[in-house]
N, C-alpha and C positions, 0 to 999 in steps of 0.2 A: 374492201380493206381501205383505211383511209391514206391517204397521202404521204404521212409519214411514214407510214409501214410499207409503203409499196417493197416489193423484192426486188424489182429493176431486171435486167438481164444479168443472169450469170456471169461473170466475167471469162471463165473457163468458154462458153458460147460465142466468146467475141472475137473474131481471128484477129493473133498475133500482133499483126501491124496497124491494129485500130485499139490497142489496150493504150493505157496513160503510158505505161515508160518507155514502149517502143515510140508512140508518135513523142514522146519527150527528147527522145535517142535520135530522131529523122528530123526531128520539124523546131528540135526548141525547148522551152521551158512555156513561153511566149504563146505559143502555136494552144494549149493546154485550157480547156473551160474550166473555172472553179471546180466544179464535182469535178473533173480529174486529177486538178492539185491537189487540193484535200486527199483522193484517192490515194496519192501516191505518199502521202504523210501516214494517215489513217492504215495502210496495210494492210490490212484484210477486213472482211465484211463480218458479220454473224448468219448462227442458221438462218435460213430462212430467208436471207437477206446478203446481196451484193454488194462490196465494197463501194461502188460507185451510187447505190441507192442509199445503203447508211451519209456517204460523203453529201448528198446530196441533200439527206433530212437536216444535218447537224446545221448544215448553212441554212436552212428555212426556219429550223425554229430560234438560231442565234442572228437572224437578218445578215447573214452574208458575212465576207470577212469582216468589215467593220466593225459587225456585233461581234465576232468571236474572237478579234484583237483584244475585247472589254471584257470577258470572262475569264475569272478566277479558277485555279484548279479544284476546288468544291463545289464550284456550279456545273462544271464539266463533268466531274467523275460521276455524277448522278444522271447526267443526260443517256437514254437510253444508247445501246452500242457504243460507248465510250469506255466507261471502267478507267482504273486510278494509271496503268500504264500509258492509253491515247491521252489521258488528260496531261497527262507528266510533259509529255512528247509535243503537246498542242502549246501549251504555256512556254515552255522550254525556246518553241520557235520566235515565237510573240515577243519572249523577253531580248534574244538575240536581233531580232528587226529593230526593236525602240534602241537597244545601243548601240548597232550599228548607225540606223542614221541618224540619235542624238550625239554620238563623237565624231563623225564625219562632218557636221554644221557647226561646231562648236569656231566660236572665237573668241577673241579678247573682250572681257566684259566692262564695257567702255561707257555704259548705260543701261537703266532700267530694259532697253527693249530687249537689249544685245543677252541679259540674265533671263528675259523671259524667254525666248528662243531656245534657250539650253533647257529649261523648266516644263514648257509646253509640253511635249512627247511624254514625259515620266506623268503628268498629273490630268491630263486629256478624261474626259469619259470616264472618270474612275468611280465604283460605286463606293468607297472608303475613303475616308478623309487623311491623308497623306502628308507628310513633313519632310522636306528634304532641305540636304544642304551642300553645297559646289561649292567646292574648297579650290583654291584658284592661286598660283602664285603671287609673288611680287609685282608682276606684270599686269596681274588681274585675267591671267589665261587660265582656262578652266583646267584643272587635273583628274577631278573626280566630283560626280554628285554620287551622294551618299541618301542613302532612306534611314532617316531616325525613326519615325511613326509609320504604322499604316492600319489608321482605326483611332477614333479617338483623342484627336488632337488638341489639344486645350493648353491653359497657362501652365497646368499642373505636371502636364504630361511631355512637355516639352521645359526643359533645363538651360539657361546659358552655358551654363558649365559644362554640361554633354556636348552642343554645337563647337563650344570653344576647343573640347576635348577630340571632337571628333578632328577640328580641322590641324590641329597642331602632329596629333598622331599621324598625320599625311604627311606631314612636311608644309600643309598650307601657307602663304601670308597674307590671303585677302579671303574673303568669302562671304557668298549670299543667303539667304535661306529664299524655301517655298515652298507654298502649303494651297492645297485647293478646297472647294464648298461644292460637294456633290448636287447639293441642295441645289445648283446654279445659280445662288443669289452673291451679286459681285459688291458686297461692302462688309467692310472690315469689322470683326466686332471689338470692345474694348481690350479683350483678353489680345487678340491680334496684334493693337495697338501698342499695349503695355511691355509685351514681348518684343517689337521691334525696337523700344526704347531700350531696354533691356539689354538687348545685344548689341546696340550699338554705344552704350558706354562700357559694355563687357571688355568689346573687343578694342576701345579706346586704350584700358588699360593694360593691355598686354602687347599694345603695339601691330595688331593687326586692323587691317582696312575692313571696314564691314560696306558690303556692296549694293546692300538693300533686300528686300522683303518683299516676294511676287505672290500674289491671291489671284490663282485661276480658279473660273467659275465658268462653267459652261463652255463656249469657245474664245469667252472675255478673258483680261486680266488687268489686276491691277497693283502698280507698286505703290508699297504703304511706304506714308512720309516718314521720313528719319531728319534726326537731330540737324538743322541747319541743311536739310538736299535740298536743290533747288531743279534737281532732275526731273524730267518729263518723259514717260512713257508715247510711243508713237503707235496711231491706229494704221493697222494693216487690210482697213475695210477698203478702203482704195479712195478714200475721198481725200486723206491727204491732209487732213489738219486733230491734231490732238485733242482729247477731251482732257479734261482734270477736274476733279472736285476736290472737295475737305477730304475726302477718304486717298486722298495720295494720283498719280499721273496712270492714265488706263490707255488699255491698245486694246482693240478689238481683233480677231484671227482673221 
């Protein structure tokens, strides 16, 4: 039987105080190896097969939490021993971790890095091309990032009029957009371009602050130039000094 399939030991075989939730109950949450956290998400096994050896597949063929952070509920619900409920249940978690610790980091958006910071988490790893927008008060504190796109993101399919709509229907009075290239490739194309200009005489005329325009690619990113910025994104490779080209001020993760 190959790998995946193994059956693993029964759980019912495994006395009491060596299952996930007892040693989770004695020792922790901490104390717990991957295949036992999954175990205890995941809730039961199928025939044939042990909770703790399904737990155990799901992270080899999704390369570990990492990979299964990046999986959609359609990729899921097709993986064997998952079905539409574990996948509900698996995304569900995932979504609650990215906004827990993208609102727990959030600050006042003071500069390009400070919007990419808030941006990173939602557009990381994504296999679909994504459009969002952090509507921010007066202060330039963030209230809400909002997903307008996800799939598809182009001049056509993204509106000033929607962003503006989106941020006002908040209560916004500043706000940024951002948008990532699954592709990993970190330059701006025209349509990008055109669109950041767009918004930022949009929001000129309604009296809101436009905060700039963040292109993650890969674990890069880069803010595109707006009307008169003279903002500079900061590298977080640890070397300490900024890149910038014509395509706008970039940080590296």
């Amino acid at each position: 039987m190959a790998d995946d399939e193994e059956e693993g030991e029964a759980l019912a075989n495994i006395p009491n105080h060596d299952r996930p939730r007892e040693r989770m109950r004695r020792l922790g949450i901490g104390a717990l190896t991957d295949d036992e956290v999954l175990a205890l998400v995941l809730g039961s096994g199928q025939t044939g097969r042990s909770v703790l050896a399904l737990a155990r597949s799901v992270l080899r063929r999704t390369g570990g939490f990492p990979g299964l952070a990046t999986m959609d509920f359609a990729r899921l619900e097709r993986m064997p021993g998952v079905g539409p409920a574990t996948a509900g249940r698996l995304v569900a978690i995932t979504e609650i971790w990215r906004r827990a610790g993208a609102s727990s980091t959030w600050t006042r958006l003071v500069d390009t890095k400070a919007v990419a910071g808030v941006v990173r988490p939602e557009l990381l790893h994504r296999d679909s091309e994504r459009f969002l927008v952090v509507v921010a008060d007066r202060a330039a504190r963030p209230l809400e990032v909002v997903l307008m796109r996800d799939g598809g993101v182009d001049e056509t399919s993204v509106q000033p009029a929607d962003v503006l709509q989106a941020v006002l229907t908040r209560g916004g009075r500043s706000f940024a957009v951002a948008h990532n290239h699954p592709s990993g490739v970190l330059d701006a194309s025209v349509a990008d371009l055109m669109l950041t200009r767009r918004l930022d005489q949009s929001a000129a005329t309604l009296g809101l602050r436009f905060l700039g325009h963040i292109l993650v690619a890969g674990d890069s990113w880069t803010a595109l130039p707006t009307i008169g910025s003279g903002t500079t994104g900061s590298s977080a490779s640890g070397r300490g000094r900024d890149r910038s080209s014509h395509g706008g001020s970039r940080g590296a993760a």
